[in-house]
DODO-671138 format. One line per 10 residues: number of its first residue (from 1); their letters; for each residue x, y, z of C-alpha. Coordinates in steps of 0.05 Angstrom, whole numbers. Layout:
<tormis>
NUM = a = X:Y:Z  ...
</tormis>
This chain:
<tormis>
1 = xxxxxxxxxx = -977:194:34  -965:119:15  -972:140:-58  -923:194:-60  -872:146:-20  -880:98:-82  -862:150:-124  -785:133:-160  -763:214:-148  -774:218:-84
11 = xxxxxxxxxx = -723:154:-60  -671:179:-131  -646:244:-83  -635:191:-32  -598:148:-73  -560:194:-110  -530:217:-49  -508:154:-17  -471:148:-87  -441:209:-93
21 = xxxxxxxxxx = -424:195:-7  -390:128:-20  -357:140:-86  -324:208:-55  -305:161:8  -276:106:-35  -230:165:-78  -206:196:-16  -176:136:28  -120:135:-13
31 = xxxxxxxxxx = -103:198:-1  -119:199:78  -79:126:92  -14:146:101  7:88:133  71:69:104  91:-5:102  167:-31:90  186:25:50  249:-10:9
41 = xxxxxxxxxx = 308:34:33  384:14:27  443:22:74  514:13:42  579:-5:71  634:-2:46  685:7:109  720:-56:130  726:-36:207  692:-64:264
51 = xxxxxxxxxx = 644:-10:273  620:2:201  599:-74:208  560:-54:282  531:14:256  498:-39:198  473:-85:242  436:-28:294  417:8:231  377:-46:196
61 = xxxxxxxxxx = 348:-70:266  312:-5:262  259:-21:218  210:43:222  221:118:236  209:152:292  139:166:259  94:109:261  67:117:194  131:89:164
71 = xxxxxxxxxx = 155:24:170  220:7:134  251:-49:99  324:-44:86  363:-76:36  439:-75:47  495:-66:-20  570:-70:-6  583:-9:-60  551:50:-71
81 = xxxxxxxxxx = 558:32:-150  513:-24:-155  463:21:-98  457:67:-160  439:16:-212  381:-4:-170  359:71:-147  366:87:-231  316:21:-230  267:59:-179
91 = xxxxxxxxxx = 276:2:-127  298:51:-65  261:115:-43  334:133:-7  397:107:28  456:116:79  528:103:65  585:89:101  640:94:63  713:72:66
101 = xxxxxxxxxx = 763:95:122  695:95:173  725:75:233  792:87:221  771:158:222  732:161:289  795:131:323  834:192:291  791:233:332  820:211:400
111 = xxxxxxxxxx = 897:222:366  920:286:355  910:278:279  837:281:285  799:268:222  721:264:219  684:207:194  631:210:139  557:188:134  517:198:71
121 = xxxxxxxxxx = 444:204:50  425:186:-14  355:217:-35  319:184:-91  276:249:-117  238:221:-180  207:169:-138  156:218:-109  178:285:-76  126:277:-23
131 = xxxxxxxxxx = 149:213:1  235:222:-13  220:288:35  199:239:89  254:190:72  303:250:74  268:278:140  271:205:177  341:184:151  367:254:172
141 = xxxxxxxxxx = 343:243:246  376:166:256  443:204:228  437:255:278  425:197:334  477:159:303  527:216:310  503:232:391  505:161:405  577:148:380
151 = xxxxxxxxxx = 612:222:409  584:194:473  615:127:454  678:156:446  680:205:497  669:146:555  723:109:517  773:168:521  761:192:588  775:127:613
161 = xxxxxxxxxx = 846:134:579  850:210:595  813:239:648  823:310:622  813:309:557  830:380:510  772:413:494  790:419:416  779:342:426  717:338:463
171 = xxxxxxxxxx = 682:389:416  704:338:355  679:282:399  620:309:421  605:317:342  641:264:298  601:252:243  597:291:176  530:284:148  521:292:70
181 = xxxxxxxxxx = 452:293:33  456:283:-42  400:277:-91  386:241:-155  343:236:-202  313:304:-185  248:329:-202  269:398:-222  209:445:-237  161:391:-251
191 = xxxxxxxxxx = 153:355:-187  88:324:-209  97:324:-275  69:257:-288  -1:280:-249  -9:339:-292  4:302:-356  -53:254:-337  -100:299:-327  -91:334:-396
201 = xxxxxxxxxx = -79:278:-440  -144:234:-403  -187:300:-413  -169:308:-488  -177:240:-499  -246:235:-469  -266:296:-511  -240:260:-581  -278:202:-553  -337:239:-543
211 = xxxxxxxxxx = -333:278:-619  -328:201:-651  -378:175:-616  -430:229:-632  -410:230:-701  -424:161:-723  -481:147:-673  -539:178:-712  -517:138:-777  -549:77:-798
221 = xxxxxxxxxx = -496:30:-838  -532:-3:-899  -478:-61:-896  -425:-91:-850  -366:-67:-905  -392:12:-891  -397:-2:-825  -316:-19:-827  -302:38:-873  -326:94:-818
231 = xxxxxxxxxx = -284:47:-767  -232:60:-807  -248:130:-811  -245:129:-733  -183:98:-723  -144:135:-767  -170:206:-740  -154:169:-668  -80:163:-685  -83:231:-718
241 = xxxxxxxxxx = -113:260:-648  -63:225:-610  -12:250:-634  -37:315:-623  -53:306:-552  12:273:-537  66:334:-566  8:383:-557  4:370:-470  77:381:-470
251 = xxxxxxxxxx = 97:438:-525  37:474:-493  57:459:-413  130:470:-422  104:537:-459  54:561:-402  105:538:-353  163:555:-385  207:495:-358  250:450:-409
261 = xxxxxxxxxx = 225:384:-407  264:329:-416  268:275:-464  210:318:-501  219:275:-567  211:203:-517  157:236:-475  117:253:-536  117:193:-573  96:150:-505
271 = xxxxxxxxxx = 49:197:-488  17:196:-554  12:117:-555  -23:124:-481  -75:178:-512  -83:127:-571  -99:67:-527  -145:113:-479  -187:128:-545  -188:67:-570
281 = xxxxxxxxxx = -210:35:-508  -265:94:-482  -291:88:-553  -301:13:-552  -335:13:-480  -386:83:-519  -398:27:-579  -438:-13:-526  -465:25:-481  -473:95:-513
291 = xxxxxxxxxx = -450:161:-490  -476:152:-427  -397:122:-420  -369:191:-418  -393:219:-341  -374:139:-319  -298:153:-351  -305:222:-321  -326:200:-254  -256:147:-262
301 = xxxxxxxxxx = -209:212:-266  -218:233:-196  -221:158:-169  -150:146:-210  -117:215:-188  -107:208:-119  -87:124:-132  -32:147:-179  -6:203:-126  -11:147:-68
311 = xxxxxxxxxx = 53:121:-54  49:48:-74  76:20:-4  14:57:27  -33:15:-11  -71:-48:12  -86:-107:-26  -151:-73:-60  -124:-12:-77  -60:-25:-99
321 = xxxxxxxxxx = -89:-84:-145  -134:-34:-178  -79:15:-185  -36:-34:-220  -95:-50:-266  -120:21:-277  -98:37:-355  -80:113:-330  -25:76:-295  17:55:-349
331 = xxxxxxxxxx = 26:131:-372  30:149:-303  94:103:-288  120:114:-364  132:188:-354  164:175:-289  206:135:-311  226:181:-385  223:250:-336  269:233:-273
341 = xxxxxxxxxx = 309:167:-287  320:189:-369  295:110:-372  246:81:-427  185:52:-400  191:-13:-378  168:-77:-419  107:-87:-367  79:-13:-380  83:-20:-463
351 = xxxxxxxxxx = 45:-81:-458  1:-67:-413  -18:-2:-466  -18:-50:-523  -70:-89:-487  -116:-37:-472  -108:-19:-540  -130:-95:-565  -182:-96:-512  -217:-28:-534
361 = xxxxxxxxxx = -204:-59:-615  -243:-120:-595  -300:-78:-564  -311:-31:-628  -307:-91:-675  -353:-134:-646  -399:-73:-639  -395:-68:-708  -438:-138:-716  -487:-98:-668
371 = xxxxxxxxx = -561:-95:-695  -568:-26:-714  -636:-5:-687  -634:70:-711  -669:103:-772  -629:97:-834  -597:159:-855  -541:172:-903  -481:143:-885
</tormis>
């Protein structure tokens, strides 16, 4: 009995699954935490009445839906102009407006030249259609408060005035907003377009990873100058492969799909530096440890997934950290970025690619000065 308990396979089951239990756990709590802290979201106003100035103040004293998984953190613009340049900047999920003529135009609803006023939602698609539909969902309910709150306003205020007040009027009273819902930046077909990309391009490039890797690891190098000639063999069939990997993912999803993608000249070349950076850095980390690397770079695809898909607010200190730091990331955000707001990717995703790219170049050089303990064959 006491032997068989000393025996290594009988506690590996065991351990095995309190790995695969924890490491499932850990990839799902992203997905699971909704809880949604100060969401940025913007409120313009541009009306120069009284009660423009009011509806601000209650508006952005309301700092969380009427669900209690978002909290919200409102910024406030005086034109909807420069509320654009920072939504085209992906700063704000969404926004309301109040535009010009706001409360000149409730008060023409207790004259007989009545005139409804105007509230507007602003929907910010390409930030995430999961999250804008909840930002569209909770915005659309404080309008509709908004506009019951104020017809009761105004009724108390006329029937003080007029105790019988014409029913044409109390039906515009009763209602005296005009809600409008615009979105930018849409999505289109490709709602998740960045998710799908990531998938492809981290698959192919584990793959030409994996093919590099197993054909230079049976070859012993006589010298250190042969064993930078099949480096240099390896980088230049990595750019080769990247650049297959980047256009290929989108000639052959646009294809399958048949959507137009945009930007596809942009979208290729970035995603082709990302794939060249993933397979430069996979193939450093194989140089040391073997290709025992791939099921460990396999196992990071479904940690990074649902991190990527999280919205970032949702995201505590850990998680959010790692996501930042995760190399999928900077594709992730670059696409978004090239797909919805027809931006380049920002300064902070290129370098961070360029790094990954000089980290995974220090890892197969130095491996290069490696003792090579195999049999020599011919190189």
């Amino acid at each position: 009995m006491f032997k068989l308990l000393k025996n290594k396979f009988v506690w590996l089951p065991i351990l095995v699954a309190l790995f695969i239990g924890a490491y499932f756990s850990i990839t799902a709590i992203p997905s699971t935490h909704m809880k949604v802290n100060d969401l940025p979201i913007a409120i313009v106003n541009e009306d120069q009445g009284t009660t423009g100035k009011n509806l601000t103040k209650q508006i952005t004293t309301k700092n969380s839906s009427n669900s209690s998984k978002m909290s919200i953190k409102w910024t406030v613009f005086n034109s909807q102009e420069d509320l654009l340049k920072e939504m085209n900047k992906e700063k704000y999920y969404g926004a309301i407006v109040i535009p010009k003529n706001f409360s000149s135009n409730l008060q023409s609803l207790m004259t007989p030249n009545p005139k409804k006023a105007k509230l507007k939602i602003i929907i910010n698609q390409g930030m995430g259609t999961t999250i804008t539909t909840q930002v569209n969902t909770a915005l659309t309910e404080m309008t509709h408060q908004i506009n019951t709150a104020l017809g009761k306003q105004l009724l108390q205020t006329l029937s003080k005035k007029m105790p019988a007040i014409p029913a044409e009027m109390a039906s515009n009273l009763t209602n005296p907003l005009t809600i409008e819902t615009e979105k930018i930046n849409k999505t289109g077909d490709l709602a998740n377009g960045g998710a799908h990309f990531f998938q492809s391009v981290w698959l192919g490039c584990l793959g030409t990873s994996m093919l590099l890797g197993f054909a230079f690891s049976k070859i012993k190098f006589k010298s250190l100058r042969e064993k930078f000639s099949a480096f240099g063999v390896q980088l230049l069939s990595a750019i080769i492969s990247s650049f297959v990997i980047g256009y290929g993912v989108i000639y052959l999803q646009s294809t399958i799909l048949n959507v137009t993608i945009p930007n596809f000249t942009l979208l290729g070349l970035f995603l082709s530096l990302c794939a060249f950076s993933f397979i430069i850095f996979i193939n450093g980390v194989e140089s040391w440890v073997g290709l025992i690397s791939i099921p460990i770079f396999m196992l990071l695809l479904f940690f990074a997934a649902p991190l990527l898909t999280a919205i970032p607010e949702s995201l505590n200190g850990f998680y959010s950290t790692l996501s930042n730091w995760l190399p999928m990331s900077y594709m992730y955000r670059g696409v978004k970025s090239i797909m919805y707001f027809n931006n380049s990717p920002s300064q902070s995703i290129i370098m961070g690619l360029i790094y990954t790219i000089i980290v995974g170049l220090i890892l197969v050089i130095s491996a290069q000065f490696k003792k090579d303990k195999k049999k020599e064959v011919d190189a």
